[in-house]
C-alpha positions in Angstrom: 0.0 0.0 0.0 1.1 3.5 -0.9 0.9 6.7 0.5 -1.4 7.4 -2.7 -3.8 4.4 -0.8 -4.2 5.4 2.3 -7.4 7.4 2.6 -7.8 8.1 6.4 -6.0 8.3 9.3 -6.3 4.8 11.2 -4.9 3.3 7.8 -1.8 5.2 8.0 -1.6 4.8 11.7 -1.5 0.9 10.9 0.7 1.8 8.4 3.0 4.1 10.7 3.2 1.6 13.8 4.1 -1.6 11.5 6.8 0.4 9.4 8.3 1.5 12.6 8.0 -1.9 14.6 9.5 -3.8 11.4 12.5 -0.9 11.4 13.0 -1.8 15.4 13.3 -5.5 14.6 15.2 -4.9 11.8 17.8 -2.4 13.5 18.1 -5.1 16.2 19.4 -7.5 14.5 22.8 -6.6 14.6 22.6 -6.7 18.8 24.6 -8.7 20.8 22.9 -8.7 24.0 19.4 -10.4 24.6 16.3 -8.0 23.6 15.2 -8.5 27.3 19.0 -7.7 28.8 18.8 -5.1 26.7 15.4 -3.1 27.4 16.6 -3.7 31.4 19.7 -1.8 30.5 18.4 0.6 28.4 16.0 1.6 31.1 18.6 2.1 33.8 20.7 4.1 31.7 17.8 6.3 30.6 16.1 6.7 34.0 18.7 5.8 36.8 19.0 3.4 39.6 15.9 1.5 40.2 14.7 -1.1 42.5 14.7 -4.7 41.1 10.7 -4.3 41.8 10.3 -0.8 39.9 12.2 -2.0 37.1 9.5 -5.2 37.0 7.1 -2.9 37.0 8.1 -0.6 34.4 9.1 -3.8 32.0 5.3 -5.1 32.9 7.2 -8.5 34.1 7.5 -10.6 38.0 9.4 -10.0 39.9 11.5 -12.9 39.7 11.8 -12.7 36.2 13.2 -9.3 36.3 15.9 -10.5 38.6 17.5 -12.9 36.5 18.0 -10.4 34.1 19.3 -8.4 36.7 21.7 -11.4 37.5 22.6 -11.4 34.0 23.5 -8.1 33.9 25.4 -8.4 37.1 27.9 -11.4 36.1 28.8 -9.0 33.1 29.1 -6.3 34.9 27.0 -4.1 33.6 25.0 -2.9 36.3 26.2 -2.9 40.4 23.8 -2.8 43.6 23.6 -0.7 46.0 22.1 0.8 49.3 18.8 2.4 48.6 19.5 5.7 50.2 15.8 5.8 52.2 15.0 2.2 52.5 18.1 0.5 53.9 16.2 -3.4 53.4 16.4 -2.5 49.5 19.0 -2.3 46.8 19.2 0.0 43.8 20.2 -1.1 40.6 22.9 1.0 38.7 24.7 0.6 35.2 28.2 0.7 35.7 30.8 2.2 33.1 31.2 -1.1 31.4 27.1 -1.4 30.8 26.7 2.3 29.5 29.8 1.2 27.2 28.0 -2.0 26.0 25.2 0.7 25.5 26.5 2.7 23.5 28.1 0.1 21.3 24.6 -1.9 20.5 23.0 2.2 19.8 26.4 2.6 17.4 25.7 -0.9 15.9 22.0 -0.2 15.2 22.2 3.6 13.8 25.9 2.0 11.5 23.0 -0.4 9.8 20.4 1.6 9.7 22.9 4.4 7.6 24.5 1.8 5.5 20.9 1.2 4.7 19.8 4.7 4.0 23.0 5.0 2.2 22.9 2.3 0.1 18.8 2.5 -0.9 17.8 5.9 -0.6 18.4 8.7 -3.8 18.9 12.8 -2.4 15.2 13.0 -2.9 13.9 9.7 -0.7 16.5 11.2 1.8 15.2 14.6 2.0 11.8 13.0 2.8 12.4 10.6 5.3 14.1 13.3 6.7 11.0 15.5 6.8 9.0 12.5 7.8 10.9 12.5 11.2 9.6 15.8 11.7 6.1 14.8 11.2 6.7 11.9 13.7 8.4 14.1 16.2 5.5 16.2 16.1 3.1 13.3 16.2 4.8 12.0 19.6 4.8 15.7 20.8 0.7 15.4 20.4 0.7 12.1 22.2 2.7 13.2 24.6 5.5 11.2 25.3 4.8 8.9 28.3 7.5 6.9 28.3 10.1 9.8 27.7 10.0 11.6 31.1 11.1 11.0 34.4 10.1 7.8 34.6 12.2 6.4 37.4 11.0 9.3 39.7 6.7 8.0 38.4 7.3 4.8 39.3 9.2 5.5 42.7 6.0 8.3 43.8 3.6 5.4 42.7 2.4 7.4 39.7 3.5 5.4 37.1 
């Protein structure tokens, strides 16, 4: 289906969240950590130290399941625990040096692909409007406000999450 095709708003919203979804999976296949190692990481690094419970939470997962991940993480040193500074019987969850390293290594990895693929397929024109179809997406997340982009750690912690 074409742009030409599309003839109201929840088609190209269809549209919009497959092509994207399908350019996620596609970017991450070049990873080297598991998707779920991954996300875990990805979330401490964006929102700080978390409880092994709050970062359940936020993944939508048990709790027990969230800590094997964060046992995973630990034996490779990405993350460390740590005193929670208010509740002494809990531990926070950091990423160490080594696990924003391995972070930015699998971003480098995806965004390499992704511009040897933009490189290699798109002509100046196709680049020109992906790039002002960015714009239109930025301002479409603007108008659906970005949830997930704020301080999330802090919503979760105050229960508002």
């Amino acid at each position: 289906m074409t742009s030409f095709e599309m003839d109201s708003p929840a088609q190209l919203a269809h549209r919009l969240r497959t092509s994207v979804g399908r350019l996620v999976r596609a970017t991450r296949s070049v990873d080297r950590m598991s998707p779920t190692v991954g996300a875990v990481l990805d979330l401490l690094g964006r929102h700080g130290a978390m409880t092994v419970a709050d970062l359940a939470a936020c993944r939508g997962v048990r709790h027990q399941s969230m800590a094997v991940s964060v046992e995973e993480l630990l034996a490779n040193g990405y993350v460390e625990r740590r005193p929670h500074p208010v509740d002494g019987r809990k531990k926070l969850v950091d990423v160490t040096a080594l696990g924003r390293e391995a972070l930015e290594a699998e971003s480098s990895r995806r965004e390499g692909a992704l511009a040897e693929a933009i490189a290699g397929t798109l002509e100046r024109q196709e680049f020109a409007e992906l790039a002002r179809g960015l714009d239109l997406i930025d301002v479409l997340v603007e108008s659906l406000g970005d949830t997930r982009g704020g301080d999330l750690a802090g919503q979760v912690l105050s229960g508002s999450w």
